[in-house]
C-alpha positions in Angstrom: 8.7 26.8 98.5 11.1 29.6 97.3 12.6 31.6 100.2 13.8 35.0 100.0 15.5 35.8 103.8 16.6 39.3 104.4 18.0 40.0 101.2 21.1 42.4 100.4 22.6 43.0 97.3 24.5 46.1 96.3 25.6 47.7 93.1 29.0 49.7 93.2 27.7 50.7 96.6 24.2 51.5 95.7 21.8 49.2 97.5 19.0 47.6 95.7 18.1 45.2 98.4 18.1 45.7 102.2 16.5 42.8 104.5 14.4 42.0 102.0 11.9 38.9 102.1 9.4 37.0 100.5 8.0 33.7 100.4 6.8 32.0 97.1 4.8 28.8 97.7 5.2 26.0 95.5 3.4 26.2 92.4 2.2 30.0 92.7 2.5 32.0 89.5 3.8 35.5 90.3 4.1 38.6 89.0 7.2 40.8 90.0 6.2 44.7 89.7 8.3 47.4 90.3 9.6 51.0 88.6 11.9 50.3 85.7 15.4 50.9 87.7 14.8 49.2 91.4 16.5 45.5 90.3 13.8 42.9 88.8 16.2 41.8 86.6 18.7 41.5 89.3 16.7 39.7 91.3 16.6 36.8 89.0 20.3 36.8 88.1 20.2 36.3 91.8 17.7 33.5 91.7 19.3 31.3 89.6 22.8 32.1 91.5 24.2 34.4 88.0 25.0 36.8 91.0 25.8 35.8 94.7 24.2 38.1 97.3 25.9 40.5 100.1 23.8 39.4 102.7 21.0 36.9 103.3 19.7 33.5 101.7 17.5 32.6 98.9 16.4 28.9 99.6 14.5 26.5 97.2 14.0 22.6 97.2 17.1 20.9 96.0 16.3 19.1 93.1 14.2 22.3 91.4 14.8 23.0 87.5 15.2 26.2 86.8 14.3 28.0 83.5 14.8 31.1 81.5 15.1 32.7 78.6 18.8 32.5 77.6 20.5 35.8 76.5 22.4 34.3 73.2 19.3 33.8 70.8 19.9 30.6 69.0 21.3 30.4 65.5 23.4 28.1 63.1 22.1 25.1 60.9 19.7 23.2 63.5 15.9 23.7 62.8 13.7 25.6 65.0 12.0 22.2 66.1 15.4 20.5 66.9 16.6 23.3 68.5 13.3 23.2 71.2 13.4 19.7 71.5 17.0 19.7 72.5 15.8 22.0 75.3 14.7 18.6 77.4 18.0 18.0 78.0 17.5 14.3 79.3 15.4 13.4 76.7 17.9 14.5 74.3 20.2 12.6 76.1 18.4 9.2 76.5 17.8 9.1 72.9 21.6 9.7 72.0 22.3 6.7 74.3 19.8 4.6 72.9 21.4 4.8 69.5 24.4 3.1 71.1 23.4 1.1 74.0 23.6 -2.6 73.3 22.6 -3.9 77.3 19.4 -5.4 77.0 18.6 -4.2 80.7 19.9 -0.6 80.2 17.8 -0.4 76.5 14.4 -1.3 79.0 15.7 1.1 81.2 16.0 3.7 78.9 12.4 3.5 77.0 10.8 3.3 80.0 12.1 6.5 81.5 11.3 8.1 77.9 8.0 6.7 78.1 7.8 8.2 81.9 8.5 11.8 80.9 6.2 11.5 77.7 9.5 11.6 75.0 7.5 9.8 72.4 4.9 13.0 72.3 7.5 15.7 72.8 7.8 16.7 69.1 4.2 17.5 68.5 4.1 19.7 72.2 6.9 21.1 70.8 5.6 22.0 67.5 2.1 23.1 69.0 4.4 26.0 70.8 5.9 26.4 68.1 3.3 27.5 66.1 1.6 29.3 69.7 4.1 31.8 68.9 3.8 32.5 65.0 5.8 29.7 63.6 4.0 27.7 60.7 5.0 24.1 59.9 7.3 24.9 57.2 9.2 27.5 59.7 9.6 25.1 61.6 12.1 23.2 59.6 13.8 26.2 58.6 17.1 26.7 60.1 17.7 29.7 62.9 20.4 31.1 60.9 17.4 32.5 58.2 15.7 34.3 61.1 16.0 37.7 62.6 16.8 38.3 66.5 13.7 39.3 67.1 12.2 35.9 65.8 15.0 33.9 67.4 14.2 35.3 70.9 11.0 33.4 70.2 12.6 29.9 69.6 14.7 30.6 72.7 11.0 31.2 74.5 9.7 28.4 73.1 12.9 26.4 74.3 12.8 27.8 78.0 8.8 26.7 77.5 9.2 23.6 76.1 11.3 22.4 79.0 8.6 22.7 81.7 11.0 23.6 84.4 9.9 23.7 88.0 10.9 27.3 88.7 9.8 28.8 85.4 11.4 33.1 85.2 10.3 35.0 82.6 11.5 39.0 82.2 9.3 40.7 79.7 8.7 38.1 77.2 6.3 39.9 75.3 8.5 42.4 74.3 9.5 40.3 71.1 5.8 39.4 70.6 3.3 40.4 68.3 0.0 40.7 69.6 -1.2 37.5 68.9 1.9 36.0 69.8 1.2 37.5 73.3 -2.9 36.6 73.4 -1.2 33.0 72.8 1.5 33.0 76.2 -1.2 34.4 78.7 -3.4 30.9 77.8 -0.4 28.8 77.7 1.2 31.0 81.3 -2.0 30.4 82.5 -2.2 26.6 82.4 1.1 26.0 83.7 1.7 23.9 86.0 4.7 25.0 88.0 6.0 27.6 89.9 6.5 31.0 87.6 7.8 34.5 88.2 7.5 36.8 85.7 8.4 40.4 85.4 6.0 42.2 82.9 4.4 45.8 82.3 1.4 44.6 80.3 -1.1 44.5 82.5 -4.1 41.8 80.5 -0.8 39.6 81.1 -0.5 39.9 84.8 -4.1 39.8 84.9 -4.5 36.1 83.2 -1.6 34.5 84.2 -0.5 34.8 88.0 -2.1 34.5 90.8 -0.3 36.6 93.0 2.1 39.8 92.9 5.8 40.7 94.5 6.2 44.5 94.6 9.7 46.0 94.8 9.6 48.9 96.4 12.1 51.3 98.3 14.6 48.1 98.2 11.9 45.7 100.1 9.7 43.0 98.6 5.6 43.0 99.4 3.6 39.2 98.7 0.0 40.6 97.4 -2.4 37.6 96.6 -4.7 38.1 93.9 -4.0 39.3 90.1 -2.7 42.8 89.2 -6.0 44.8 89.4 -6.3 43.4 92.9 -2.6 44.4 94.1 -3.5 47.6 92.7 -6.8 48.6 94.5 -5.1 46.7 97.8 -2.0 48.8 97.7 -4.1 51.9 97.2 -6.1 50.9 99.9 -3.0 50.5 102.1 -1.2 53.9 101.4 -4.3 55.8 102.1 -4.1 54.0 105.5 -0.4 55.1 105.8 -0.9 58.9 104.5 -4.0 59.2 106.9 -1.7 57.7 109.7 1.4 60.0 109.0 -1.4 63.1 108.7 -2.1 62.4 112.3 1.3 61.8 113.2 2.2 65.4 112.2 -0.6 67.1 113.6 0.3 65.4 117.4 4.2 65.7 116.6 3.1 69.9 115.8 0.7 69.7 118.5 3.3 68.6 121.0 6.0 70.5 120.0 4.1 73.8 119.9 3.7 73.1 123.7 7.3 72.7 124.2 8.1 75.6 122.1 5.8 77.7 124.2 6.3 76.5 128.0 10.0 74.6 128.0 11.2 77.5 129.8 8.5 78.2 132.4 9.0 77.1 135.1 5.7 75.6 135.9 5.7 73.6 133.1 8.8 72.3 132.5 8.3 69.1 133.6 5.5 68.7 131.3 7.5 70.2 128.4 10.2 67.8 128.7 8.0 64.8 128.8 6.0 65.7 125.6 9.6 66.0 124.7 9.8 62.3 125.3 6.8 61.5 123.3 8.1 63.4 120.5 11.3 61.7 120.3 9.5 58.0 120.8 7.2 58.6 118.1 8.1 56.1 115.3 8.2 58.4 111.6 5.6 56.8 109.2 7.1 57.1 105.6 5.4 59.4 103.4 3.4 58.0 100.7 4.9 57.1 97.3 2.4 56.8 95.1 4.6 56.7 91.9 3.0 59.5 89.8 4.7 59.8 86.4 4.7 62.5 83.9 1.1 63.2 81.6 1.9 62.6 77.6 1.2 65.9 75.9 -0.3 65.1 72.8 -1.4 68.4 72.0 -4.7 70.0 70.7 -5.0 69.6 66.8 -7.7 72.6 65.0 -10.5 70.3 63.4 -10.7 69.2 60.0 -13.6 68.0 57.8 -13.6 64.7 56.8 -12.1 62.9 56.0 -8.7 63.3 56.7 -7.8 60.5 54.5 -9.3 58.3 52.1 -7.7 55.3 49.8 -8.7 54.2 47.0 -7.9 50.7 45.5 -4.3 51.4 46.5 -1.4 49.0 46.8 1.9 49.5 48.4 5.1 47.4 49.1 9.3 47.3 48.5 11.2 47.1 45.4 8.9 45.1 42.7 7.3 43.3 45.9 3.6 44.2 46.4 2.8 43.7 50.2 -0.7 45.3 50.7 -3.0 45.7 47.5 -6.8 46.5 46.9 -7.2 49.0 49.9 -10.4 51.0 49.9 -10.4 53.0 53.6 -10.9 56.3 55.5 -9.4 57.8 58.3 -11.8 60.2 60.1 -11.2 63.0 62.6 -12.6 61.3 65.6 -11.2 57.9 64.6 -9.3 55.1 67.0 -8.0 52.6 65.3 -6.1 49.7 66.2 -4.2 47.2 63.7 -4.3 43.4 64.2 -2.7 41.1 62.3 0.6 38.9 62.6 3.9 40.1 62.7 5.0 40.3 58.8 1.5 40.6 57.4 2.0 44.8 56.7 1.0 46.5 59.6 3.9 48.4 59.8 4.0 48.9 55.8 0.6 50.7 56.2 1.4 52.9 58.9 4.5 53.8 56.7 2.1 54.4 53.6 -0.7 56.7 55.4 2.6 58.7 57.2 4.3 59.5 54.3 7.2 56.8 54.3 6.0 54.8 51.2 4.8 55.3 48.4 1.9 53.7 46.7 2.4 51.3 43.8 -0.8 51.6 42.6 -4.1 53.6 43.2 -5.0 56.8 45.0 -4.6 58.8 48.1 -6.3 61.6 49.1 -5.4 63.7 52.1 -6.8 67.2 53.6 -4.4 69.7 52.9 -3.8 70.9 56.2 -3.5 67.6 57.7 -0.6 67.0 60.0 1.3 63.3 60.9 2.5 62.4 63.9 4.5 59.3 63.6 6.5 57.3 66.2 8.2 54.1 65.8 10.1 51.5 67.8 12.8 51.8 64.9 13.8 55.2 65.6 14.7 54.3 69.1 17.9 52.7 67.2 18.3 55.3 65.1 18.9 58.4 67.8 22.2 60.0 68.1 23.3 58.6 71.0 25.8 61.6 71.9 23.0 63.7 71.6 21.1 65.4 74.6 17.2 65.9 74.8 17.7 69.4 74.7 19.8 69.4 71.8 18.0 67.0 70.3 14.9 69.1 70.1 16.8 72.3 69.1 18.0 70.9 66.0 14.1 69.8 65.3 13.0 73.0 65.9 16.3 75.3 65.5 13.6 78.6 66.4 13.6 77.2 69.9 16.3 78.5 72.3 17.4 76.6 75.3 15.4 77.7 77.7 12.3 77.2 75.7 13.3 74.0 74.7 13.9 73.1 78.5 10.8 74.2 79.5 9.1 72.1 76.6 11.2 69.1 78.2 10.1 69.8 81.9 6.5 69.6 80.8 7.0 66.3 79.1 8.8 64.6 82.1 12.5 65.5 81.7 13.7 66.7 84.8 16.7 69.5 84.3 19.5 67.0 84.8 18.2 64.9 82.1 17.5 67.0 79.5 21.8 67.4 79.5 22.5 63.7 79.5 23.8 61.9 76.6 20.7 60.0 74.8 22.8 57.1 75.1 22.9 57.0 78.4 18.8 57.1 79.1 16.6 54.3 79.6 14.6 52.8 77.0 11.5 54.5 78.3 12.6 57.6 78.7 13.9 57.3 74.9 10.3 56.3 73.6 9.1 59.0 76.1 11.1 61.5 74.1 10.3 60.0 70.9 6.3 60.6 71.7 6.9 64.2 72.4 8.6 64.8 69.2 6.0 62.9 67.0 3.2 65.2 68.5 4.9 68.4 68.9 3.3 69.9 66.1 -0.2 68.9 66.8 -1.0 66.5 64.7 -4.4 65.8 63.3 -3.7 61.7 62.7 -1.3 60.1 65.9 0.8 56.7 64.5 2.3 54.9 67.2 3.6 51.9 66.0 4.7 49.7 68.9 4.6 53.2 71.6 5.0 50.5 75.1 7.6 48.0 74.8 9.7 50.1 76.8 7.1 51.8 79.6 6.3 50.7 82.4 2.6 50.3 83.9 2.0 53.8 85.2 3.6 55.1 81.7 1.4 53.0 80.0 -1.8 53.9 82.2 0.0 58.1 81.4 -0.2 56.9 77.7 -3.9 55.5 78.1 -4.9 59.1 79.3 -3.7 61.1 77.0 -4.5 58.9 73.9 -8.4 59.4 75.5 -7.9 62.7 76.0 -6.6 63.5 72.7 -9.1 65.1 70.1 -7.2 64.0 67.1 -7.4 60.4 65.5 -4.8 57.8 66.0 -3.7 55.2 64.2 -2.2 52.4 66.8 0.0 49.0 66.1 0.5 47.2 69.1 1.1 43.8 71.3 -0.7 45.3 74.8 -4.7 44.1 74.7 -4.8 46.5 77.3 -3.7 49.6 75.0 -5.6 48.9 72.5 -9.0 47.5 74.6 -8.7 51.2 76.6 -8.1 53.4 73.6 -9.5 52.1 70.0 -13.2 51.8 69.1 -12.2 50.4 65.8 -10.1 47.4 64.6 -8.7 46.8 61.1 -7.3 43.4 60.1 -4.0 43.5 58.2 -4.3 39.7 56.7 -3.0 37.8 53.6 -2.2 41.4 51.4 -5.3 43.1 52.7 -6.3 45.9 55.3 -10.0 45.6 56.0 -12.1 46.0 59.4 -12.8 43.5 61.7 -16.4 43.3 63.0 -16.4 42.0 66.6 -14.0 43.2 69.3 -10.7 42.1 71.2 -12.6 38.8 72.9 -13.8 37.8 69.5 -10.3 38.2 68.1 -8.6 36.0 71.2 -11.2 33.4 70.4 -10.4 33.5 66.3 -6.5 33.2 67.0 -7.0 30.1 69.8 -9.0 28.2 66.7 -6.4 29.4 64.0 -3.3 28.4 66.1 -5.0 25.3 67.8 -2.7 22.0 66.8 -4.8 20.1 63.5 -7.0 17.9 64.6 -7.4 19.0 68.0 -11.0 20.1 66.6 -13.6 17.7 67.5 -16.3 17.4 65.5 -19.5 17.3 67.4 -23.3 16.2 66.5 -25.5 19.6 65.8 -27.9 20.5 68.4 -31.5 21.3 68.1 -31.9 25.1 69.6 -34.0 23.9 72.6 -30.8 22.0 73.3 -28.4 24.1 72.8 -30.6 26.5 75.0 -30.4 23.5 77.9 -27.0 22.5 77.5 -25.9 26.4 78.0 -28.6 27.0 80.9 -26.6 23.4 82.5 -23.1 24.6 81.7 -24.0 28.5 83.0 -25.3 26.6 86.3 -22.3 24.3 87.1 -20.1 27.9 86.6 -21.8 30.0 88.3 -21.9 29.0 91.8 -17.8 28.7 91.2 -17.5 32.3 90.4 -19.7 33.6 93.1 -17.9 31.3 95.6 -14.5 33.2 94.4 -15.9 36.5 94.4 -17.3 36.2 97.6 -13.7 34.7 98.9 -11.8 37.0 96.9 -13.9 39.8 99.0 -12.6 38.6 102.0 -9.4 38.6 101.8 -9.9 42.8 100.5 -11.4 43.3 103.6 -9.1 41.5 105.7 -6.3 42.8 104.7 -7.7 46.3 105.1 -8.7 45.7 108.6 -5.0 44.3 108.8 -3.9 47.5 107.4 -6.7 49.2 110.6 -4.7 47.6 113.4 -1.1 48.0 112.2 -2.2 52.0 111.9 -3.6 51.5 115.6 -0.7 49.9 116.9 1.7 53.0 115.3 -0.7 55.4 116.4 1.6 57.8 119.0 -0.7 58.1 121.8 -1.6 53.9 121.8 1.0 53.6 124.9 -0.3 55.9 126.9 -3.4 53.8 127.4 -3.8 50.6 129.5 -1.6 47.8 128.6 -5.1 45.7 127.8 -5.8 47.7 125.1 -2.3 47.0 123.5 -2.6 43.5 124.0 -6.0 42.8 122.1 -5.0 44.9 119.6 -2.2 42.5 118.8 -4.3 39.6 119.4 -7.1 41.0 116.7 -4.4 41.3 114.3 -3.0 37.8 114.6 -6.4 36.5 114.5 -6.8 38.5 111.7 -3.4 37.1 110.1 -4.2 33.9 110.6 -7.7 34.2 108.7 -6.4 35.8 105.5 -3.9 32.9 105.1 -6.7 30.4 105.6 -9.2 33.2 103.3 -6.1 33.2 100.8 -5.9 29.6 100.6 -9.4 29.0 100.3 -10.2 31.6 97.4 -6.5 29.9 95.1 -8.4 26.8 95.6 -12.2 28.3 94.5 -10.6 31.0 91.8 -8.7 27.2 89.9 -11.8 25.9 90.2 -13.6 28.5 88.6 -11.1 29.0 85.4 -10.9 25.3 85.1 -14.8 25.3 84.7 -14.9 28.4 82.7 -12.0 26.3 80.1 -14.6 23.7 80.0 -17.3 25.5 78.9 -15.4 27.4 76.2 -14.3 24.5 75.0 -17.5 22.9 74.8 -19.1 26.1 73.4 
């Protein structure tokens, strides 16, 4: 088990833990949540002792491997397969001994061990990962040296991957991911076998591939069992609890004090005054709610347009002499929401370019309503900002009519505070830059919305801000991105960008997952199987639909459970902070402490029970996809 004991850590005196603690059982896979800014990051340089702590202990059994993504990406002559395998850092070193050994006794030794810790297949598991993540077998012999960062931090993920560590930490690592890449790592997250913390804002992640949740918050760490969604609507379920407490709180503290306001100086109530006085002064505060609202996205309110607003027309587009996309007949409509699949490399980006204005066509025809507006936003120009400049100035020299009060007040209503619309670009965070870069793209209004890329640097409730206003918008939008969520919530129609061609893909996200699990499944993993009659294949599904269902009613019914037992939890904690508890008989203290031990004590064993029914479940449900 991973112990975290009243944990203290401080940054040039600013505290970004106090007494905080958590306890990770062995083999959970966790989620670490928290605003951008409160320490996730820290916390793992902490973990794997990069950073000692002020105060506290973090325990874990002795002999645990830890593993992480390494900051230096990998480069130089070795090929991406040598460079995973070299990852198992034993086997690497058993077979450089076995070149040389010459004792008969320490050769036996040797081969057995690498037969122990399955050396002989470790090429192929490496390859299969390999090629999870958007590496074909020719790539794979390919030095590192020919690849860009962005691909390298792959190879470093398939390294940290590859070396099945016991403590497995993971801090965004589907920022450098397509979206297939990412489909790939929540199946391969979720089959892992040993004890995982990762920090992530995409939420379909946290949803497949942990089991539980650590929330940082206000410097302390909360344990939720139970995916994101759950943490979400249990943590929602908990403030309300709190806010309606601290309501009540202030109404007796008001109540009270009124009193003492009115009689503290007559004399025939003094006595009463002063001991309401007491009360007042023994009642413990109950913080006030943080719900951690963020800013809307204001994506403004475009006139219409007939359609459509674009059309192509057997148009082809690439760089130099290189022809990238060719043969495109499409239409962009008003009302359109359209998301692009498709590898990293395969165009998507050099199509958004094309319909915003960025390329131009090599061949063919485009035709575009002559009032139509772009709004285009790009992970690139995050690199490309001035970063001297201010927000404020920023958006003056975009729109030199503005003066600086209008331009502040334009900032305010996007979610720049006054004291950040004067700091340096440079020095704001990654979301508040794409934040920024969002506003700009649709300060005019625009009729057709690109985002290429909008969320790699949001977190959740940005990304759930983003969802709203993308639904709320009445212009069409054009969207490239890696979160299933994004794109699940907000398009209604997917176009494939696949070997030189953009053309629509007729199913939806599930369909896609299940094409990319057969495209990127190792060859000959494939079994072929005898064809079924239709009456068979009709009793073979009714059989494999009976052995899975009970499962998942078993772990909703558990998973229920443990909702409402921590919410009656949540009941007698209020109770035993409410101010006027002590003023009752002693008898009614005790049972209330005794019902929420008992309580305790049966969401550990519900908890246990529903891990054990929800594995049981998804291992079922992997059957029967496979079979299907």
């Amino acid at each position: 088990m991973l112990r975290i004991i009243n944990l203290t850590y401080r940054i040039e005196g600013r505290p970004l833990f106090e007494q905080a603690t958590a306890n990770i059982p062995t083999g959970h896979k966790v989620g670490l949540v928290g605003r951008n800014g409160t320490g996730k990051s820290t916390l793992f340089r902490l973990l794997t002792g990069e950073t000692e702590v002020d105060g506290g202990e973090i325990t874990m059994p002795r002999n645990w491997r830890i593993g992480g993504v390494a900051q230096e990406v990998p480069g130089g002559p070795t090929s991406l397969l040598d460079t995973v395998l070299e990852a198992d850092t034993e086997r690497a070193s058993l077979i450089a001994e076995s070149e040389t050994a010459s004792d008969p006794h320490r050769i036996a030794e040797i081969e057995t061990r690498l037969v122990d810790i399955g050396a002989h297949r470790a090429p192929a598991r490496a390859a299969e990962i390999l090629a999870g993540l958007g590496f074909d077998a020719e790539a794979q012999q390919r030095p590192c040296s020919e690849f860009s960062g962005g691909w390298r931090m792959r190879v470093a993920l398939a390294a940290v991957l590859f070396s099945d560590p016991d403590l497995l930490l993971l801090d965004e690592p589907t920022n450098y991911l397509d979206l297939e890449g990412s489909l790939w790592l929540e199946q391969y997250l979720k089959r892992f076998q040993g004890t995982m913390i990762l920090i992530s804002h995409d939420r379909d992640l946290l949803n497949t591939a942990v089991n539980s949740i650590l929330h940082l918050e206000e410097k302390k760490l909360t344990y939720y069992t139970g995916t994101y969604d759950v943490f979400e609507r249990t943590r929602s379920e908990r403030l309300a609890v709190q806010e309606a407490a601290r309501t009540k709180q202030d109404l007796q503290r008001k109540h009270m004090q009124a009193f003492v306001d009115r009689f503290r100086y007559k004399a025939s109530k003094a006595r009463q005054a002063q001991s309401r006085l007491k009360a007042i002064a023994k009642l413990q505060p109950i913080a006030e709610m943080n719900s951690e609202r963020v800013a809307p996205f204001r994506l403004g309110e475009p006139e219409e347009l007939s359609p459509p607003l674009l059309a192509l027309d057997q148009v082809s587009a690439g760089y130099d002499k290189r022809v990238v996309l060719s043969g495109m007949d499409l239409r962009i409509d008003p009302d359109d929401r359209i998301a692009l699949l498709g590898a990293n490399g395969n165009g998507k980006s050099t199509f958004a370019k094309l319909v915003s204005n960025r390329l131009q066509t090599m061949s063919g025809t485009i035709t575009k309503s002559r009032k139509l507006r772009i709004g285009y936003f790009a992970q690139h120009q995050l690199d490309e900002m001035d970063p001297r400049q201010t927000p404020v100035s920023f958006l003056m020299r975009l729109m030199p009519k503005l003066n600086e009060r209008e331009a502040r007040t334009r900032l305010g209503a996007a979610g720049f505070p006054d004291f950040k619309v004067a700091t340096a670009i440079g020095d704001l965070s990654g979301g508040e830059r794409a934040r920024l870069l969002i506003m700009i793209a649709a300060l005019e209004s625009p009729h057709l919305l690109i985002l290429d890329e909008p969320t790699n640097h949001l977190d959740i409730e940005s990304r759930e801000a983003l969802v709203l206003a993308l639904n709320d918008y009445p212009g069409a939008v054009l969207l490239i991105s890696h979160d299933p969520h994004l794109i699940e919530t907000c398009a209604d129609r997917l176009w494939l960008v696949a070997n030189g061609q953009v053309h629509p893909f007729e199913g939806d996200m599930d369909d896609y997952r299940k094409l990319l699990m057969d495209e990127r499944r190792p060859p000959g993993s494939k079994a072929k199987t005898p064809k079924l009659t239709k009456a068979e294949e009709r009793k073979a599904s009714a059989d494999r639909r009976a052995r899975v269902t009970p499962l998942k009613k078993a772990a909703d019914d558990l998973e229920k459970r443990v909702s409402k037992l921590q919410g009656d939890i949540a009941k007698f904690e209020a109770a035993l902070n409410a101010p006027d508890l002590y003023e009752k008989e002693a008898s009614h203290v005790t049972a209330l402490t005794k019902q929420r031990a008992d309580a305790q004590k049966q969401l550990e064993a519900a908890e246990a029970a529903w891990l054990a029914a929800a594995e049981a479940y998804e291992t079922a449900r992997s059957e029967l996809a496979a079979d299907g």
